[in-house]
N, C-alpha and C positions, 0 to 999 in steps of 0.2 A: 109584755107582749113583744117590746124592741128589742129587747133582749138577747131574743132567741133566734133575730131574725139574720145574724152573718152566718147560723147552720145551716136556715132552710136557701140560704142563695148559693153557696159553697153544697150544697146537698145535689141539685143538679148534674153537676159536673164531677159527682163521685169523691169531692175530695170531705177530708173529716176536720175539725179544727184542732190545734196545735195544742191543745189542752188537753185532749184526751190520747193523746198521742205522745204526751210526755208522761200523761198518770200510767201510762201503759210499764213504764220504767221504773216509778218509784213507788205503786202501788203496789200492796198485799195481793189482788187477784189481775195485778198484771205478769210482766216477765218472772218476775221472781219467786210466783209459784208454782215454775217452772221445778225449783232444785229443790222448794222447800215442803211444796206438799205432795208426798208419797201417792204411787198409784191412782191418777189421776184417770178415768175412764174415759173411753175412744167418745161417749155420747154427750158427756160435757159440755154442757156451751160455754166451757173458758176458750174453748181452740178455735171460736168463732172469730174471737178478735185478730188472730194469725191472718185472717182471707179475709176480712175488712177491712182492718185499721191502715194500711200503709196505702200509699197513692205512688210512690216511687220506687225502686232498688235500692237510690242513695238513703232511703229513710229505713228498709228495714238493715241493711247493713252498719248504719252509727247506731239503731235503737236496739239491735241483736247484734251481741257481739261476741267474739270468738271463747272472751274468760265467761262471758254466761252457759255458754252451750257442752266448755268443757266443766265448769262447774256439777250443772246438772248431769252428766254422762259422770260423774264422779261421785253425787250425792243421790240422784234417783233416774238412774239408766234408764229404767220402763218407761217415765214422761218422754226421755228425746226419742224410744223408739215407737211409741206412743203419740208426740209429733208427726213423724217420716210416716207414718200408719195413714193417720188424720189427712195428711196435705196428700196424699198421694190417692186418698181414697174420696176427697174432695174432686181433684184434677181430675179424675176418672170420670167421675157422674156427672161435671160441671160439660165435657169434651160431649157426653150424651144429650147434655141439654139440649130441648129444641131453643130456651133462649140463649144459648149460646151460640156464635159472641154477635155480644150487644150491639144494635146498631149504635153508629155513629151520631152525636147530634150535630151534624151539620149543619142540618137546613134549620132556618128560622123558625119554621112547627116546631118540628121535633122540638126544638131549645123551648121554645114557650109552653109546650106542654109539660117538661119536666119542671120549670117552673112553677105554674099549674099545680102539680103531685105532690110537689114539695110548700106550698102555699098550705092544701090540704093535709100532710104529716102524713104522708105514703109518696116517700122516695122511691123511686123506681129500683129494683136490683140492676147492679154493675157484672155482672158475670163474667166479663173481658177481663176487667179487678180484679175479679177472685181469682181466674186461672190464674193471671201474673201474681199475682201476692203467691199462688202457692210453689209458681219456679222459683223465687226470689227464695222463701224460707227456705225449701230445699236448697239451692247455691249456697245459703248463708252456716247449714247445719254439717250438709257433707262434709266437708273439707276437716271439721272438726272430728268428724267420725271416723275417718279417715287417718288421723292421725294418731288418734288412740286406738286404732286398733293396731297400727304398725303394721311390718313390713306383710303378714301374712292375717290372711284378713279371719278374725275371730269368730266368737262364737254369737257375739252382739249383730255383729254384720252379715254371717248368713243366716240368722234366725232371720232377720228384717228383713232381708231382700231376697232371699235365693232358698227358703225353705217352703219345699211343696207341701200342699194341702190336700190330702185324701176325703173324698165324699160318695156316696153312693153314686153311681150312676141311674136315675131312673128312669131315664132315654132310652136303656137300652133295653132291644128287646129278647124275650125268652128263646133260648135258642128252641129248636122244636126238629125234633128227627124224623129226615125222611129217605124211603128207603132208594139205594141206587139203584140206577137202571143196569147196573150190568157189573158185577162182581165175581174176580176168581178166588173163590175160598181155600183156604187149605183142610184138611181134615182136624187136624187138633187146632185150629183156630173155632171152627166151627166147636167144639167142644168145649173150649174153651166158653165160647160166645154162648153156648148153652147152659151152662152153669151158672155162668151171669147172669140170665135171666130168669133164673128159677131163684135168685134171691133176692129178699125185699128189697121194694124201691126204698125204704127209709134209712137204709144203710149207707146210701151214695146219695147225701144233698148237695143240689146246688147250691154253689156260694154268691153270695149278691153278689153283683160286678160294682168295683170301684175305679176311679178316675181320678188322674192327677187336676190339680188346677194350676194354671200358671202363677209362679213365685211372684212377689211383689217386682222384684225388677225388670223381671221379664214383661210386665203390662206396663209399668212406667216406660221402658223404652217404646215399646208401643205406642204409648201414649203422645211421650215424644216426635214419634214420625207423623203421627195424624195431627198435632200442632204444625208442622211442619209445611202442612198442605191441607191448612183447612181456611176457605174462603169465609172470605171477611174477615180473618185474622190474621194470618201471612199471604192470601190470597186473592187476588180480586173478587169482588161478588159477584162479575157478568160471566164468569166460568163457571159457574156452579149450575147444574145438572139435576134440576127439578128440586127433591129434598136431600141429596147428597150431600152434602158439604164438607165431606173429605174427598179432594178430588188429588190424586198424584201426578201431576202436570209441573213441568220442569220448569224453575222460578222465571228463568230470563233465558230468550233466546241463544243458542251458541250451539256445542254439543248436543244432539239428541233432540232438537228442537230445533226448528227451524219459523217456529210462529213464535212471534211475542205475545205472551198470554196480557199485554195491558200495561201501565203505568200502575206498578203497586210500592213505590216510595215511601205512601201512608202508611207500610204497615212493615217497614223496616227496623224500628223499634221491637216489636213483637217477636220481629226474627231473629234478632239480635238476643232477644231474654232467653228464648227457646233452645236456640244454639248453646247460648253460654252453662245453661243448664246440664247441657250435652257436655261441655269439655271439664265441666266440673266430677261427672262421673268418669271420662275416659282420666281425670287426673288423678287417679286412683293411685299409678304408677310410678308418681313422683313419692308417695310416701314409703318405699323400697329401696333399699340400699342398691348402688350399681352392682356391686356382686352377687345378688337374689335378683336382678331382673329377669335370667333369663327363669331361673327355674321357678318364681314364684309370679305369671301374667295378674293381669289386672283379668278379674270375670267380667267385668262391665266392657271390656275393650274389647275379649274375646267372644263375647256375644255378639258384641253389636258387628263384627268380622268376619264370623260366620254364623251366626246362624239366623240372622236378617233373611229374607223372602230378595230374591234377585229384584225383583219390579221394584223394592224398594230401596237398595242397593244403586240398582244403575238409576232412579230420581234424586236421590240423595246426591252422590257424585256428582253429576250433571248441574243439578243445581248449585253445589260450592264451587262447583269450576267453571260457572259460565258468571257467576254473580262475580267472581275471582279474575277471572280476565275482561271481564268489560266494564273495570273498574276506572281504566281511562278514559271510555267515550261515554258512558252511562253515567254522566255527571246532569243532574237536573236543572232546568233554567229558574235559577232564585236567585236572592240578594247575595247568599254566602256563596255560591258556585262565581256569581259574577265578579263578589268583591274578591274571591278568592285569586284572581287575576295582578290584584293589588298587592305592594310587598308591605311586609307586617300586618297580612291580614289576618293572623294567626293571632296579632297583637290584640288587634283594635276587638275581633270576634270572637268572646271565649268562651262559649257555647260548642258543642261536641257538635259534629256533623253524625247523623244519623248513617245515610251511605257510607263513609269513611267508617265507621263502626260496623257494619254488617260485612264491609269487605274485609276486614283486618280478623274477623273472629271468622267469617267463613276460610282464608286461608291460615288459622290453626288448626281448626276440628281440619282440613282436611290432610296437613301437614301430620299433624299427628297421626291419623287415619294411615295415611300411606306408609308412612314409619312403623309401626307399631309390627315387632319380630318376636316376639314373645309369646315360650311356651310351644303349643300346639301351631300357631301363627308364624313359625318359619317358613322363608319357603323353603320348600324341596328340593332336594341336590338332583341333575340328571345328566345322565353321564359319564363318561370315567376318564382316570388319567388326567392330559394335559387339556382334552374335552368337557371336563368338568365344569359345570355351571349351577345353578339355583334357578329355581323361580317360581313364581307363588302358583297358588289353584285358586278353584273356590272354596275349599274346604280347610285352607289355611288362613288367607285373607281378601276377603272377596276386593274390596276395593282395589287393594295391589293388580291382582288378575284383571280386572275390568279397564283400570288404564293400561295395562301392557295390552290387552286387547285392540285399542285402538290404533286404527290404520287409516282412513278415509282424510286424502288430500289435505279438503279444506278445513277436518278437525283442528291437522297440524300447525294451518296456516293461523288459525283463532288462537291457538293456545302461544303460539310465537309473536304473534301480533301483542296480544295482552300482555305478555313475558317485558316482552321488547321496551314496547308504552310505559310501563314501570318505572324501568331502567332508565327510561327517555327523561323520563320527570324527573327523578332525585336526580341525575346526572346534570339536567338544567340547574335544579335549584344550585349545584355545587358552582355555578357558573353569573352569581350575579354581584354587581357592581357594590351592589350596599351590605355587607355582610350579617346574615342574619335575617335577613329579608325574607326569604319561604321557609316554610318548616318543612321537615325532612319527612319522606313518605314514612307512615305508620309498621307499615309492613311490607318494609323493604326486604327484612332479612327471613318471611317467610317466603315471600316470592324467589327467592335465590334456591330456596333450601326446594323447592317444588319443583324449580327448575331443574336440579339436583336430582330429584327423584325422575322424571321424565327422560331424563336421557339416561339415567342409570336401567328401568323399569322398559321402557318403548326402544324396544334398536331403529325400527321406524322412525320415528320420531327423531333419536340422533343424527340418522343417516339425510331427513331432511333439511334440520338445522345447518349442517353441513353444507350442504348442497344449496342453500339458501343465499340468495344476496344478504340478506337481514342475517345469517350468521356470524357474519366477521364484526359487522357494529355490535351483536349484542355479547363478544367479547367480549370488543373497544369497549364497554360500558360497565362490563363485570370486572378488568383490569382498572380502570379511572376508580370504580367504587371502591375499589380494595386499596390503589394506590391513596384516596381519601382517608381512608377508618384505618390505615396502618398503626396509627400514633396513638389512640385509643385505647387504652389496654380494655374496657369493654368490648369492644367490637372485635377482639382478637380472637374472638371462635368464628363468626363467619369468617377474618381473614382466611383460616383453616381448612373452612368450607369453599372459599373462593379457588385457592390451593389445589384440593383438591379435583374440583371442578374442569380445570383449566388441564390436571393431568392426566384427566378423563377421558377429554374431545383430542388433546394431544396425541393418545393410542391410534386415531384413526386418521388411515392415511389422506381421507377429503378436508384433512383441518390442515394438514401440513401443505396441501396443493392452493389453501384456499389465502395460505399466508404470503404468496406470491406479489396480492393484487395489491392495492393501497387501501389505508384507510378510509372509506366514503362518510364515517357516520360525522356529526357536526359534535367535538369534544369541545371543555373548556380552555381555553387560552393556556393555562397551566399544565395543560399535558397534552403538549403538542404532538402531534401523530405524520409527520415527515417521512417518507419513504412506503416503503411498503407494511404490511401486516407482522411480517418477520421483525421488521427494526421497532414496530411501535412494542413488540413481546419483548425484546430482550430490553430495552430500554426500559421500559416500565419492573420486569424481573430485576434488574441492576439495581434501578432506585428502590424498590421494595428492599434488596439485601443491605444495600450500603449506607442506608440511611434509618435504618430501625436498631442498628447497634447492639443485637445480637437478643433481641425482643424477640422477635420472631424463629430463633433459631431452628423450632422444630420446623417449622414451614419448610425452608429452604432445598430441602431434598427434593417435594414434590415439585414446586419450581424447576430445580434444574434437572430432573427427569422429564419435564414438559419440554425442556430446550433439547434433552438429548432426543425424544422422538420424535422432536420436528425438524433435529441437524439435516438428514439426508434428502430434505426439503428447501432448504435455504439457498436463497440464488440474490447474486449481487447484493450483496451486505453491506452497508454504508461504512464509512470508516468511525461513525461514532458508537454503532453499535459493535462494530470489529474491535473496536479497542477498549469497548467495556467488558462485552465475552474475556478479554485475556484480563482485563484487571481483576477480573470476577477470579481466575484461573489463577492468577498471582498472591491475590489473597487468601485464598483455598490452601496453597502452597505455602502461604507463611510458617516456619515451624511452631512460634508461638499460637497460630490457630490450629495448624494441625494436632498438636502434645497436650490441647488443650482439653478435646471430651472425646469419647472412644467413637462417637458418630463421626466427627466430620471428617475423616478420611475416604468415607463414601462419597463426599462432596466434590474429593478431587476424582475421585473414578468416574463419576458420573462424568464430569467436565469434558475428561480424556474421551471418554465413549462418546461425545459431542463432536471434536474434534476429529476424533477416527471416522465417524459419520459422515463429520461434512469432503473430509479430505479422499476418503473412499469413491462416496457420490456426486461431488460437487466440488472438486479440486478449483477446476479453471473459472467457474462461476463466481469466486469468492477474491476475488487478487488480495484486497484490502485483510481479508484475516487471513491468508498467509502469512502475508508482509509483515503482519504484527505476532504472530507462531514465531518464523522465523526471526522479529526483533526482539523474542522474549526466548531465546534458544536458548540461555543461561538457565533459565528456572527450569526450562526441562530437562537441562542435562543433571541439573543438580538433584532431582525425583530420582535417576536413577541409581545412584550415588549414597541417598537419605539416610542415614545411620541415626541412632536417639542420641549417642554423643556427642555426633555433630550438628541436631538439630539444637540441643541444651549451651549447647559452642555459641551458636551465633545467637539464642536468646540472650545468653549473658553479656555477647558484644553489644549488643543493641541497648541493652541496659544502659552498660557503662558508659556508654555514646552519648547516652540523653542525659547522664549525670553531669557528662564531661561538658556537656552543652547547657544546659542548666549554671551551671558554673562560669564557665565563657559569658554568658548573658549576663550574671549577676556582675562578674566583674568589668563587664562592659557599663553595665551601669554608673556604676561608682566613678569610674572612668570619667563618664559624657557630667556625671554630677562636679565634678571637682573643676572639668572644665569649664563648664557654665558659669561658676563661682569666680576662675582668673580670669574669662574671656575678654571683658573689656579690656585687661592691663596685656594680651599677647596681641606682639607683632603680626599683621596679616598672611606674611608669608610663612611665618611659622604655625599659624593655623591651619593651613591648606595642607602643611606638612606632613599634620598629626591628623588629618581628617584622610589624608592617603596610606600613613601607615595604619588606622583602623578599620580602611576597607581592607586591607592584605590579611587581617588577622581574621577578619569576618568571613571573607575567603576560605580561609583553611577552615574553620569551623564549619561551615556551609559544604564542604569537599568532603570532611569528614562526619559528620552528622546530618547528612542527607539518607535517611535511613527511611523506610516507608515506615509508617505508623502504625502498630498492630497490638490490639488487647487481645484480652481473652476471644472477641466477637472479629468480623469482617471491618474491617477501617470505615468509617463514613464518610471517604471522600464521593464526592461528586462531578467530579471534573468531566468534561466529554472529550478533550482534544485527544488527540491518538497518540499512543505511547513513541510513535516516533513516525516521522513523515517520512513519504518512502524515497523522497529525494536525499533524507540524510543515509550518511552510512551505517550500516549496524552496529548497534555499538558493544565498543568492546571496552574497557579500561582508562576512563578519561583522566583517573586520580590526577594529580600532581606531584609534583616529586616532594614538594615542602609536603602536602597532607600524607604521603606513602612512609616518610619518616615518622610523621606522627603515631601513624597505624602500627608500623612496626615496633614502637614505642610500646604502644598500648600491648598488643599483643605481646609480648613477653613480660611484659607487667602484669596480665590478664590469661595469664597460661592456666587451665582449667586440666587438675587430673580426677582420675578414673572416682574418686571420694568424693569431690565437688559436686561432678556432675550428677552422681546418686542424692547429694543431698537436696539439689535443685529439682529432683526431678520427685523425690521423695514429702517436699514440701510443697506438691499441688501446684499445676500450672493452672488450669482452667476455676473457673468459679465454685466448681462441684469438687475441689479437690481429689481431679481424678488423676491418677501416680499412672503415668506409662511407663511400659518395662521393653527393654531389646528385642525380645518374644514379640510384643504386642505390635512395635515398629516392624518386624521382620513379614509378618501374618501378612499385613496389607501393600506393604512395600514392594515385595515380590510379586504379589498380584496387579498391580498398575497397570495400564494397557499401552505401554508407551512404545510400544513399536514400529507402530501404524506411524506415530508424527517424527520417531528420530529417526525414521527411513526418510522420509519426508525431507526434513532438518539436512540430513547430511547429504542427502541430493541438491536442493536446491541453494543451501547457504550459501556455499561456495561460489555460485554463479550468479547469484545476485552481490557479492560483496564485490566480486570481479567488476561486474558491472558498474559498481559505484566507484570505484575507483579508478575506472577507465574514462567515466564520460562524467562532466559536471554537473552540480548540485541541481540544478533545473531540473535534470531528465527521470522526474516522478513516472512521468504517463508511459517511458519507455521500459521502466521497471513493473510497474503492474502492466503494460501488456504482454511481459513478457509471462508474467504469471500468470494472466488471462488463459495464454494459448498451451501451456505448457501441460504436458500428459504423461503420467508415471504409471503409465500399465503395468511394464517391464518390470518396475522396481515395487512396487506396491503387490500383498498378499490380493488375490482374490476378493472379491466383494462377497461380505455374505448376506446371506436373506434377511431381512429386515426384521428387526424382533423388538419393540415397544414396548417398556415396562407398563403395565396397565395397573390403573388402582383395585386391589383387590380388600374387599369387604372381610373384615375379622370381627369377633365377639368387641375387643375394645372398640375398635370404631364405631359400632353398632349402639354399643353402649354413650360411648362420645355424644353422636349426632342426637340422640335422643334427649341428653340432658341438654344439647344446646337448644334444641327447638322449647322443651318445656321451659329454661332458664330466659328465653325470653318471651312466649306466655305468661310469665310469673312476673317478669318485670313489668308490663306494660298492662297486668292484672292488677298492681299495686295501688293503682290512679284511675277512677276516683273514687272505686268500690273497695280493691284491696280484697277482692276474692279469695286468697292463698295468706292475706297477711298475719303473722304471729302463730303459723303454725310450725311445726316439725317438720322441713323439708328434710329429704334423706339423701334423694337422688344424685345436688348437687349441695352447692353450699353460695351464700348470695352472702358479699362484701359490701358494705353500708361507706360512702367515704365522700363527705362535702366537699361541693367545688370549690375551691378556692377563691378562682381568678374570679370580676365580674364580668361577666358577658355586655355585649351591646344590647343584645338584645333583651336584656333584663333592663338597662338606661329607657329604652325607647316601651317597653311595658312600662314603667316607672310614669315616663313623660304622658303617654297614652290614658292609664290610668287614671292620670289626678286630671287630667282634660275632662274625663268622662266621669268622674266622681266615683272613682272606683281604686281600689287598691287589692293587690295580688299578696297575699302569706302566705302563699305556695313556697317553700325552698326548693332551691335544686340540687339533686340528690344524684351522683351519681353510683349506678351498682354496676358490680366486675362477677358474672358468672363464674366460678372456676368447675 
C-alpha cells in the first residue's frame, strides 16, 4: 500500500515519477517505437504518453532528441508525420475544451481536494499539461523536419501541413431559380433559352457543392493566436467575458492600450512556450541557403504576414512591443528583482527569470517579423528615378506596414523611453567597480536591430528621435556599446549593425544640428564625453579605427561617411578631436594602406569630402583643424603627386628603415652588454664619455627611423595630443645634416628601378594579395577631391607661417584668431547643396541582417533547451571555440558554488556567427 504512495502525492501536482519517464527511452512501447514499428495509427494510445508524460520542456528535449526524430523520418516517415497529425490534432480540441486550462491550485481547497482524488485513484486531468507537452513535441520535432526536407520544402512537408481537404458541403443550400423582375431578351437568346427547355432535366445534373478545409498549418497557427490570448493561460481570468475565454486584449499597457489588463506575470511561462513555438515555425528560413532566400520564402512566415486577419495582426504587434519596451519598468517586486540590485546576483541565482525570458523571445518573433523580405513579402518599389523608394503594404507584410503606420506622439515617446532604458542598463553594467558583477542584458542586440528597423520603417519616428533631448544620449549609448564589443570577434556583426545605424541618422540634417550641444547622458568613466556631440563622434570613430588593427575593416567606410555628413555641421572642434580627424586622414594616406586592398582608397575620398565640407561651410568655426590641414600640408601635396612607383618607393624605404633600426638596436645591445661586463674597472669620466657618444648615435637613429608605423591595417596608435601646437611653426625639414647623409646614403644604395618595383608590387602588399597596377592608381588618383583644401593650403599657409616667424612662440591664440575670423569666399568654389550619402538596402544586406538576427536566436536557443542544436543550419555557419582565459567571474561562481553546495559543469563556449 506504501508503495505506491510517492505517485498519488506527486499525482496532484501533475508531475509523474522518474521511472516511467526514463522506461519511456528504453522501452519497446516507448520512444523507440517510434522508428521501429511501421504505420502506427492516429487512434493509438501509444501517442497518449507524448501529452502526459513530460512536466517540463527541459524533459521532453534530453528525452526526445534530435538523432531519434531524424532516425524515424529515415525509417518510418508516416509515425513522425503521424506524430505532427496527433499533437496538433490534440491542441485543437484540448484549446475547445470547456476544461481548459486548468485551474490553478492555489488555494488550500483546491490542493486538498486534489489530494482527496488522488487518495481515491482518480487524478484529476492536467489539460494546461497537455496543451504545453503538445508545444514542446512540436518545438522538439520541427526543426528536425525542417532540416530534412532542405532548402525547398518537400513533399513530406506539404502533405503535413499545407495540403487541403475536399469534403461535401452540406450547409449549403440548393440553389432554386427565380424569375427576374425585369429583363431585356435578345431574340436568338430567347431561342436559344427555348431549346433548353424543351430538353430533359436529366441531362444537366447538379454537382454536389464542395469545400475546401483549412490545411493543418493554417488551424495550428490559428491555434497559436488563440493561445496567445486565452485567459487563464496567457491571460488574466477577471477579463474574461462570460464563457469566452479567448478574448484579444493587448498583453501590457503601452501601444494600443492604454488600460492595464492586471498583473499576469503567473502566466509568463506559458507565453514564453507559445511564442517559442511560434519562432520555431517562422525558423523555417534558416534551413535555406542565402542565395535561395529570396526565391525560395518560408510558407509558415508568409502566412503568418499576410494572410493573419488585421485585429489580429495589430494585437500580436502591440503586444510584443509593449511587453518589449516596458521591459525596464515592468520588473516585479520579488526576491530575484530585489536581489537583482546585488552584483553577482547572476552568481549566487541560477534559476532563469521567467520576465527576462518572455522579453528576450518576444523581441525575436518580433525582430524576425519585421525583417522578414522574402518572396511575395517585399516591399514595393514607388516611385521613380532619384525618388525612388520601397515600402511595404498589407498585402506584402502586414507587420512592416503597421509600425510605418504609427504616428501618435506619445507612441514614439514609449517606444524611445524602452529603447533608451535598454541601453541605460547594459551601458551601466559596463560601468561597475568589480568586474563581472552584472550580467549583460539578454537582448541587447535585439533591441538595437528593432531600433534599426524603426527608424529605417517610421520617417516619424526618425524625425522624432532627432528632435529628441533623449536622441543624442541614445547615441552616446549606441557608440559606448560598440566602442565595448569592438574586440569581440562575436559581436562583430552588430558592430556592423551599429555602423550602419549611426550612418543612417547621420543622412539627416536634425542629427548634424543636434551634435552641436554637449553630451548630457551619464557614460562610463572610460569613455569620456568632453566637448560637444561632434568631439564625443569623431573620438569614439578614431578609437574604433585605430585600435581594432584592421578587424573591422569593412566597417570603416560607413563610419567615415557618418563624419562626411555631419562635416558641414561641425563647429568649434576641440584640438583633440582636430588632430585625430587628420591622423585618421594621414593614415588613409599611408601608401602601404592605400596599395594595400582596392577598397581603401574610398577612405581617403571620403576623408577629403569631410574636409571640403567642413572648409566650404564651416571655415572660421573650426581654427584648430585648419591649423592642423595646414600642419599636415605635406601629405596633401604629396596625394597629388601619388604615382604606384612612388608609393612602392617609399614602402621599400620604410622597410629598410626598420631593418636598419632593428640592427642599430641589436647592436646597441651588445654595446650596453660588453659595457656592464668592464663597468666597474672604467674611469668615471670616461664613462660619461661613452654614455654621450651613444646618445649622438641614438640621435641619428631616432632622425632617421622615425617613420610612422603602418601594416597592412590603420596603425593603432592612440595618442590625442595634436599633431602640432599652433604656437609652433609648421613644419618643414627638421633632419639633421649627420642623419641627411645618412639618408643619402641609403638612398642610392636603395635605388629601386622600373623591375623591382613590379616585383614588389607583383608579390601582394595587402593580406589579400591584391597586386595594384598604374591603371588601378591613375582611376582613383585623378578623381581625389583635392581642390577645395590646396586652394585652402596655398592661401592660407603663407600667412600663417609669416606669422610665426614674425611674432613669438607664445602667440597660439593670435594664430587661431586669426583663423577664427578669416573668410575665403573670393578664393573658394561655390558651396554646393548638401548631398549625404545615405544607406541604401541591397539583396546582400538584406540577406546579412537576416542571418545576423537568426545567428543570434540560434545562439542563445542553445542554452538550456538547444532548440536548433545538431541540425543542418544553411543560412549561416556557427564556429564552436573554447575560452581560453579564466574569467573572474567564473572564480566567484566557483567560490559561490561550494558556499551553497552547489557546483556549475556548464563550460563556456564561445560561438562566432559568420
Amino acid at each position: 500500500m506504501f508503495s505506491k504512495l510517492p505517485q498519488r502525492l506527486t499525482a496532484p501536482l501533475g508531475l509523474l515519477s522518474d521511472s516511467e519517464k526514463l522506461a519511456f527511452r528504453s522501452q519497446s512501447g516507448g520512444l523507440q517505437k517510434l522508428a521501429a514499428v511501421r504505420n502506427i495509427l492516429e487512434t493509438d494510445s501509444y501517442w497518449n504518453q507524448y501529452v502526459v508524460l513530460f512536466d517540463s520542456a527541459s524533459e521532453v528535449f534530453s528525452l526526445i532528441t534530435s538523432n531519434d526524430i531524424r532516425r524515424a523520418l529515415q525509417d518510418a516517415p508516416e509515425n513522425v508525420a503521424t506524430l505532427i497529425r496527433v499533437m496538433c490534432s490534440r491542441l485543437f480540441n484540448l484549446i475547445s475544451d470547456h476544461t481548459f486550462p486548468a485551474p490553478t491550485s492555489a488555494s488550500v481547497s483546491a490542493l486538498a481536494t486534489s489530494f482527496i482524488k488522488a487518495g481515491t485513484g482518480t487524478a484529476e486531468r492536467n489539460t494546461t499539461k497537455e496543451v504545453l507537452n503538445c508545444l514542446r513535441v512540436l518545438q522538439r520535432v520541427l526543426p528536425v523536419v525542417f532540416e530534412v526536407e532542405g532548402g525547398e520544402p518537400g513533399s513530406f512537408e506539404v502533405d503535413v501541413f499545407w495540403k487541403k481537404e475536399e469534403i461535401d458541403d452540406t450547409e449549403a443550400q440548393p440553389v432554386q431559380s427565380e424569375t427576374p423582375q425585369f429583363v431585356i431578351e435578345d431574340e436568338e437568346d430567347s431561342e436559344d433559352e427555348a431549346k433548353s427547355s424543351a430538353l430533359p432535366s436529366s441531362t444537366t445534373p447538379n454537382p454536389k457543392p464542395r469545400k475546401q478545409l483549412p490545411s493543418l498549418g493554417e488551424r495550428l497557427f490559428s491555434s497559436i493566436v488563440d493561445l496567445l490570448f486565452c485567459c487563464g493561460f496567457t491571460l488574466p481570468m477577471q477579463i474574461q467575458k462570460d464563457h469566452y475565454k479567448i478574448n484579444y486584449v493587448i498583453w501590457e499597457k503601452g501601444i494600443g492600450s492604454m488600460v492595464d489588463p492586471g498583473p499576469n506575470h503567473h502566466y509568463d511561462n506559458n507565453k514564453t512556450e507559445v511564442l517559442r513555438l511560434l519562432l520555431v515555425l517562422l525558423s523555417r528560413q534558416i534551413y535555406v541557403s542565402a542565395s535561395s532566400l529570396f526565391s525560395r520564402p518560408s510558407m509558415y512566415t508568409l502566412h503568418l504576414v499576410q494572410k493573419l486577419p488585421r485585429r489580429d495582426v495589430l494585437t500580436i504587434l502591440c503586444s510584443l512591443l509593449n511587453t518589449a519596451m516596458n521591459s525596464p519598468q515592468a520588473q516585479p517586486i520579488t526576491i530575484n528583482s530585489m536581489a537583482g540590485k546585488l552584483p553577482y546576483n547572476h552568481l549566487v541565482f541560477k534559476g532563469e527569470d521567467p520576465r527576462v525570458n518572455l522579453v528576450a523571445i518576444c523581441f525575436e518573433v518580433l525582430v524576425v517579423l519585421l525583417d522578414f523580405q522574402s518572396g511575395s513579402a517585399r516591399d514595393v518599389v514607388v516611385g521613380s528615378n532619384e525618388q525612388q523608394t520601397s515600402a511595404p503594404t498589407t498585402r506584402t507584410n502586414a507587420f512592416r506596414y503597421f509600425l510605418m503606420k504609427l504616428h501618435r506622439t506619445q507612441d514614439f515617446q514609449f517606444v524611445l523611453s524602452g529603447i533608451l532604458g535598454i541601453m541605460e542598463q547594459e551601458v551601466m553594467n559596463m560601468n561597475n567597480i568589480l568586474p563581472g558583477a552584472r550580467k549583460s542584458t539578454p537582448y541587447i542586440a535585439e533591441n538595437i536591430v528593432f531600433f534599426w528597423k524603426m527608424i529605417e520603417l517610421n520617417k516619424r519616428f526618425r524625425a522624432y528621435v532627432l528632435d529628441s533631448d533623449q536622441g543624442m544620449d541614445l547615441i552616446a549609448y549606441l557608440l559606448c556599446y560598440k566602442m565595448e564589443i569592438k574586440d569581440k570577434p562575436q559581436q562583430h556583426g552588430i558592430c556592423r549593425a551599429l555602423s550602419y545605424i549611426v550612418q543612417t541618422l547621420s543622412a539627416e540634417p536634425a542629427f548634424g544640428q543636434r551634435l552641436t550641444y554637449p553630451i548630457k547622458a551619464s557614460l562610463p568613466s572610460k569613455f569620456p564625453a568632453s566637448g560637444t556631440g561632434a568631439d564625443f563622434m569623431i573620438n569614439t570613430i578614431y578609437s574604433i579605427v585605430a585600435t581594432t588593427s584592421g578587424q573591422l575593416n569593412s566597417l570603416y567606410p560607413a563610419l567615415i561617411i557618418a563624419l562626411s555628413n555631419c562635416a558641414p555641421y561641425f563647429k568649434n572642434l576641440s584640438i583633440t578631436s582636430s588632430t585625430r580627424l587628420v591622423q585618421l586622414f594621414t593614415s588613409f594616406s599611408n601608401p602601404l594602406f592605400l596599395l594595400s586592398d582596392e577598397g581603401h582608397p574610398r577612405l581617403l575620398f571620403f576623408m577629403l569630402e569631410m574636409f571640403n565640407s567642413i572648409i566650404l561651410h564651416r571655415l572660421s568655426d573650426n581654427p584648430n583643424l585648419i591649423h592642423g590641414i595646414l600642419a599636415a600640408h605635406k601629405t596633401f601635396e604629396d596625394l597629388g603627386t601619388f604615382t604606384l612607383a612612388r608609393g612602392l618607393r617609399e614602402i621599400r624605404r620604410v622597410q629598410l628603415a626598420r631593418e636598419d633600426q632593428a640592427e642599430d638596436l641589436s647592436l646597441d645591445d651588445k654595446r650596453k652588454s660588453k659595457r656592464v661586463s668592464r663597468e666597474e674597472h672604467v674611469p668615471e669620466e670616461k664613462k660619461n664619455l661613452l654614455n654621450k657618444e651613444d646618445g649622438n648615435d641614438n640621435d641619428e637613429v631616432s632622425a632617421v627611423t622615425q617613420i610612422p608605423h603602418s601594416d597592412t591595417d590603420i596603425g593603432t596608435t592612440t595618442t590625442t595630443e595634436p599633431i602640432v601646437s599652433p604656437s609652433e611653426p609648421i613644419p618643414t625639414d627638421r633632419t639633421s645634416e649627420k642623419a641627411k647623409g645618412k639618408m643619402k646614403q641609403r638612398r642610392s644604395s636603395s635605388s629601386l628601378d622600373a623591375g623591382s618595383l613590379e616585383r614588389i608590387a607583383a608579390t601582394g602588399i595587402g593580406r589579400n594579395g591584391f597586386v595594384p597596377t598604374p591603371e588601378w592608381v591613375a582611376s582613383w588618383q585623378q578623381g581625389l577631391p583635392l581642390d577645395t583644401v590646396m586652394l585652402m593650403i596655398s592661401e592660407l599657409l603663407p600667412k600663417v607661417q609669416e606669422m610665426q616667424n614674425s611674432q613669438k612662440a607664445s602667440s597660439a591664440s593670435t594664430i587661431l584668431d586669426f583663423l577664427g575670423s578669416v573668410t575665403l569666399v573670393d578664393v573658394l568654389p561655390p558651396v554646393p547643396p548638401l548631398s549625404p550619402r545615405r544607406f541604401v538596402w541591397s539583396d546582400a544586406s538584406i540577406v546579412w541582417l537576416t542571418s545576423l538576427i537568426w545567428g543570434e536566436i540560434f545562439v542563445r536557443g542553445m542554452t538550456p533547451l538547444g532548440v536548433w542544436n545538431s541540425t543542418n543550419i544553411r543560412l549561416f555557419y556557427v564556429k564552436h571555440s573554447q575560452n581560453q582565459q579564466r574569467q573572474i567571474t567564473e572564480t566567484v561562481s566557483s567560490v559561490v558554488g561550494g558556499l551553497l553546495g552547489r557546483t556549475n559543469s556548464d563550460t563556456t563556449v564561445s560561438r562566432t556567427r559568420v
